[in-house]
Structures are given as C-alpha cells and as structure tokens.
N, C-alpha and C positions, 0 to 999 in steps of 0.2 A: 596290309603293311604300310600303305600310302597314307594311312590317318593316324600313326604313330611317328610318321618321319617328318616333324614340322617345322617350318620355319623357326629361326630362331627368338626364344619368343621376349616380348618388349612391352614395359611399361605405357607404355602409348598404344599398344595391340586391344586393351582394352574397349577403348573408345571407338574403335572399327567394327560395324555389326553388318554383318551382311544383308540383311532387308534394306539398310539404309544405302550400302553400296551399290546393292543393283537399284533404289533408286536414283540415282546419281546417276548411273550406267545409263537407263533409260533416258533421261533427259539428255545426256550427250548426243544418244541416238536420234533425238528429237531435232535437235541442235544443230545436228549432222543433215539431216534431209532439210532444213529451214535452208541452211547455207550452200547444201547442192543448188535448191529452186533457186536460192539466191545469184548465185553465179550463173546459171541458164539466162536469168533474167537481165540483169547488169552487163551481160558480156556474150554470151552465147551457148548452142547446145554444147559443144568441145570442151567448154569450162567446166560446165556441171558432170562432164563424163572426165575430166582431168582430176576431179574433188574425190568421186569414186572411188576413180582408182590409188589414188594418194590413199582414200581411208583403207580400203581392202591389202593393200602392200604392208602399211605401218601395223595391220592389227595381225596379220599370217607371221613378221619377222620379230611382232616383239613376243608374243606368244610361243614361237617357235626356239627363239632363243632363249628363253626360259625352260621348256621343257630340255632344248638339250645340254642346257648348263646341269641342270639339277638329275637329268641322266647320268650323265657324267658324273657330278662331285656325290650326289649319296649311292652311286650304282645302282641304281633301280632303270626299269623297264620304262617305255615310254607312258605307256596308260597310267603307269603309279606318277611318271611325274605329271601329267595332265590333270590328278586330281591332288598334288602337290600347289601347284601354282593359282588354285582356283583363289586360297588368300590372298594373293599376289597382285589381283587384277594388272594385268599386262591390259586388257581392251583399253581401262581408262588410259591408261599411262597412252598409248596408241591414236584415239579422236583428241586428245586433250593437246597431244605432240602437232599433229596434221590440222588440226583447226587455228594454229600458232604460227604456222609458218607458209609462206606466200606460194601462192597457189602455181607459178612460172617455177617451183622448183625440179628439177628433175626428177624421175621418177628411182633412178639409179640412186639419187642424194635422200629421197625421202627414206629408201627401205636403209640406207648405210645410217642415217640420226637414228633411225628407230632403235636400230642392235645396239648403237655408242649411249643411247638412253638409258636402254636396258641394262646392258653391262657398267657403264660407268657412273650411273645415274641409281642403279638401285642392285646389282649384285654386287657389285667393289663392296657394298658397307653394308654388305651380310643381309640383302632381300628388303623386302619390301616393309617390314615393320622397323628396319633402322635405317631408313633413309635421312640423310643429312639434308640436300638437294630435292625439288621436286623430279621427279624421275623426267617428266614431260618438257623443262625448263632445259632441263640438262641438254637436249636433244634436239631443241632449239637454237640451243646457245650456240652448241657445234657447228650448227647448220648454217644458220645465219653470219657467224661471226668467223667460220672456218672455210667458206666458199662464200664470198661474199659477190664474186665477178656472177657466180650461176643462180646464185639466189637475188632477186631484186624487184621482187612485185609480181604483178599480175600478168605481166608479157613472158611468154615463155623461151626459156632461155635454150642456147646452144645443147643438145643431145638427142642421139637418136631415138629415145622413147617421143619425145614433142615433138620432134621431127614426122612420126608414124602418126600421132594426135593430127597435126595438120594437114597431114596426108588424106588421109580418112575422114576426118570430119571439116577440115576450113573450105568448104566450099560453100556455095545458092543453095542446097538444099536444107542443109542443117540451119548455116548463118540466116537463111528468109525465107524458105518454106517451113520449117520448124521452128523459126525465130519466134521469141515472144516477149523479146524488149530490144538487148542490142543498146543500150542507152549511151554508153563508157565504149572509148575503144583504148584497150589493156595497152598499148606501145604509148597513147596520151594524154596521161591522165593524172591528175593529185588526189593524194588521201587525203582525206577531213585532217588528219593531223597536219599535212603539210599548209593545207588552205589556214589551218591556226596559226602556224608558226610565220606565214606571210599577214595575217592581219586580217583573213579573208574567210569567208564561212560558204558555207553548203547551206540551204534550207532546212532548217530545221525541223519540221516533221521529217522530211528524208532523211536525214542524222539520225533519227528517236526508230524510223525504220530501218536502219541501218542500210539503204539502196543506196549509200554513197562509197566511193571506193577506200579500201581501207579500215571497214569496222569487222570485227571478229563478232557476229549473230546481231540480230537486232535489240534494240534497246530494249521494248516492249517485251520481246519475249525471254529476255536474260533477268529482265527485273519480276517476271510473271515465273520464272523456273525457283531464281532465290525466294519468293513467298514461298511457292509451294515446297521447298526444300526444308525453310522454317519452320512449316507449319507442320509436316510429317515428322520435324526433329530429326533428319537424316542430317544437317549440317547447324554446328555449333554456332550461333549470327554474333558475337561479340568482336571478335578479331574481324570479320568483313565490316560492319557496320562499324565500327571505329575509324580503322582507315577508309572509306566513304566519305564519313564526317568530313577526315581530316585531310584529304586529296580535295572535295568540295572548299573546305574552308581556305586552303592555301592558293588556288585555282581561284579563290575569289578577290585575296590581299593579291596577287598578282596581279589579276584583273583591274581593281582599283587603282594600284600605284600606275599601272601602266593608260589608266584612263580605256579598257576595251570594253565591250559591249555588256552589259548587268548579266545578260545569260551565258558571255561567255567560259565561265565553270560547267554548264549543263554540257555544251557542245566538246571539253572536253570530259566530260565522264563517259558522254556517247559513242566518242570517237577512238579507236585504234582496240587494243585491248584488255582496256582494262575490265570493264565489267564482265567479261568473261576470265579472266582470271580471277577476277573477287571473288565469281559465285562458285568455280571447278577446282581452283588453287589454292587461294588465302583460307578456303576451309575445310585445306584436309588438316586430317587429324595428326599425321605421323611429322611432317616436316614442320606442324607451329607448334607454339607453345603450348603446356599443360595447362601452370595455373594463370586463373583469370587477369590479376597483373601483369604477366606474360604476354596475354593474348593482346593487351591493351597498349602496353609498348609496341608489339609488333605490327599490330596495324596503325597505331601515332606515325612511327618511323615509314613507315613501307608507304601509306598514304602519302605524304611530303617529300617523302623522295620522290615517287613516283613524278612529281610535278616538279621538281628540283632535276629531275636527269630530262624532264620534255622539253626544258627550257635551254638545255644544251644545246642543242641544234643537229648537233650528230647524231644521236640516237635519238629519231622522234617519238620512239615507244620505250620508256620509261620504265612502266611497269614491272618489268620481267629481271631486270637487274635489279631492284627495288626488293622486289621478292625473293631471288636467290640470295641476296643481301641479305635478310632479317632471318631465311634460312640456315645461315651458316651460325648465327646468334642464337636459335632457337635453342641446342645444349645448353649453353649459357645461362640463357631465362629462366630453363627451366630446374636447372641445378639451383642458383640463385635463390629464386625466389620460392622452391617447394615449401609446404607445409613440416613446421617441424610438429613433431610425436610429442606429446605432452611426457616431461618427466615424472614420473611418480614417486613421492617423495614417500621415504619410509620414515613411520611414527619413531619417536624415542622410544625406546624400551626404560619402563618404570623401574625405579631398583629395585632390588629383591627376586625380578624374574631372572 
C-alpha cells in the first residue's frame, strides 16, 4: 500500500535519483566522522562526543517526525510510513542541519530545530519534493536567530544536557590522557571569519585544513567530495560553480578597493560555511532553479551576496541568508524563464478541399 501512497509528486522530483542521493548521503557521513576527529582534535574528547550526539538527536527527531506526520495524515501504519519517507530523506535534512549550527548548542535546542525543520521547512509546503526553503537552512535559521543568548559558538552554553557532557567527560583523563591536540580553548577564541573581519588571518594551510575555529569540514576534503560528486553526476555543477566564480570575484574587488592581502578571497572561501553549503545546498535539485539561466542567476546573486551580508559585520556568515534568499526566488526563475513548447502551425487548407 505504501508504494502507491506517494508524495505529492513535482516537476523538479525528476531530477532526484536515488543512487545519486545516497551518494550524497554517504559523503555527509564522511563529512560527519572528518568533523567529529575534527573537534576531538581542535578542542577535546567532550567535543567530538558532544558532535555525536548532536548528529544521532537531529537524525532519530527528524525521521521520527516524518513517520508520524504521515501516520497521521494518510492513516497508515508506522512501517508503511517508514517506506513512505524513504523519498524524503529526513537523514540529509538532519547532518546538513547539525554540521550548520555551533557545536555549544544544547542538546534540548538541537532535537526542537530538527522537528521546526522538518515541519516548517518541508511538511508546511507539502513534503519534500515542494520545498520552497532548504529544509536544513530552515532549522538553522530558527536555531540561531531564535535563541541566540544559548546558541553562540563553540563554548557550551547554560543546560542541563552540557552540564552532564562536563560532568562526565571535562576532566585529566579525557582532556590529557585521551587528549590528542587540545589547541583552541572554546570560551577564547575567534573564527577565521572573525580574524577577517578584523584584518587579521589564520595560517593558511590550517584555513585550507580547516583546524581553525569556525570552518564547517576542511577545505581539501569539501573540494575533493564536490569533484567526486561532479564526476559520478550525482550533483548538477552550474549553479555551484557560478556562484564560486562570482563569491571569488567579489571577495577579490573587495579585497582590491580595501588594499588586503592578494589571497585574501582564498581565506574567505575557506573560512565559515560556505563551501559546505556550495557542495550539500546550492545543488539540491528541489529548492534551485530548473533551467540553466535560472541556475545562473541564482548562483550570480547568492555568490555576491554572500560577501555583501559578510561585510555587515552582524552576521559574519552570509551565506545561509544569501541562499534562503535566492530560495524563495527559485518559483520565479523557474516560472519565468521555462522553455516554451514550440507552436505548431497548421497548413492552409487549398480550396476545393
């Protein structure tokens, strides 16, 4: 029964293949254990067992709230909705949400984004093949922009789950018998994007490794996921690669007018998170544009903004407003500029017939 009750289905549903989405899925995964060792190392064991647990909450509550939305609204059994929502991927929606948002969030705050993700982010406008919104951005946005005193980086904030984290793990055994960097200490510390916005830089091979505080995965291995992504044609490169170009080219007249350092464009493409939303975000299929002028506008604008909202000073990651921004445009584009159907003109009819 559960392979006739589908989502509702969308012009854009085409472009979604599943061999391409679990590779995606995989590389998140990949993504996901790079950025545990990452935080073990940068900060301590506590961090990399804090990342864990952030992923394992985010991917049981958004998965979970799917199955019993779609319980509920088609009446069906739980097992029929579990192979209901397999279109859906809630996992992505889930590392894509928890790899976006600072690691000091509570654990109480990360599973309540997860659900407002899912519900407002991709059931409000009818599931996952009519998403307006990235589902993940959405989930984000609430988090960050909606508790903004609990969410604030890498130090962990006031609640009793970090309370039990430092109970348990912040001691001599974990922090320097298990230690195996320790470099950063999370209560004093600036992100590569902060050190930009002062004038000031991080070494750059550690930028391009991302061991500085404040990058979402390492450089190397976010530009080593987007070839291989390319190359299996699991994600469309026009929209990413455009806004690249044009985040690079802007980041560079910036750079010029202001007299800073000739690489300072590299350190930011390095820094905060953009290149992990280029390669996870700007190429899903369902939230950009269809046709190829579409996609080209959407990464022009979203690229330039991007560096137009870093240069505010309030919000030093840009990015994610940049992109829900060219989201909510994506209808537009794609109305706009679709292909028309060629008219087919009927012959005169000769007299006499």
């Amino acid at each position: 029964m559960a392979a006739k009750i589908m989502l509702w289905p969308s012009a854009r549903s085409k472009f979604v293949k599943e061999p391409h989405m679990k590779l995606i899925y995989n590389s998140l995964l990949v993504l996901s254990v790079v950025m545990i060792i990452h935080n073990y190392y940068m900060y301590s064991f506590m961090y990399a067992v804090k990342l864990l647990l952030m992923i394992v909450v985010a991917i049981i509550l958004t998965v979970e709230s799917e199955i019993l939305f779609y319980s509920h609204d088609k009446d069906i059994d739980r097992t029929e909705a579990k192979a209901l929502i397999k279109k859906s991927y809630p996992k992505l929606t889930a590392l894509i949400y928890v790899l976006l948002i600072p690691i000091g969030t509570p654990l109480w705050l990360v599973g309540l984004g997860a659900i407002l993700a899912t519900f407002l982010g991709k059931l409000l406008f009818g599931g996952f093949a009519h998403m307006v919104f990235h589902t993940s951005l959405v989930g984000v946005l609430f988090v960050t922009l909606g508790w903004t005193q609990l969410v604030d980086g890498v130090a962990f904030m006031t609640s009793f789950d970090n309370y039990l984290l430092e109970l348990i793990f912040d001691n001599s055994f974990f922090n320097d018998t298990l230690g195996i960097g320790g470099i950063f200490d999370p209560s004093n510390m600036t992100t590569s994007l902060g050190m930009l916005l002062n004038n000031d830089m991080y070494d750059f091979v550690d930028v391009l490794l991302g061991i500085v505080p404040g990058i979402v995965g390492s450089g190397i291995v976010l530009l080593g996921i987007f070839g291989f992504l390319i190359y299996k044609k699991a994600v469309n490169w026009i929209t990413p690669v455009t806004m690249l170009g044009t985040f690079l080219f802007t980041a560079f007249i910036i750079g010029l007018i202001n007299g800073y350092d000739p690489i300072y464009p590299l350190y930011q493409l390095l820094s905060g998170s953009f290149l992990f939303v280029l390669v996870f975000v700007v190429t899903d299929p369902i939230t950009t544009p269809i046709p190829t002028k579409g996609k080209i506008i959407f990464g022009i604008v979203a690229g330039a903004l991007t560096m137009f909202i870093r240069q505010g000073v309030k919000y030093e990651e840009g990015v994610i407003f940049a992109v829900l921004f060219m989201n909510m445009l994506t209808p537009l584009l794609n109305q706009t500029l679709k292909a028309k159907k060629p008219v087919k003109k009927t012959p005169p009819k000769k007299v006499g017939e």
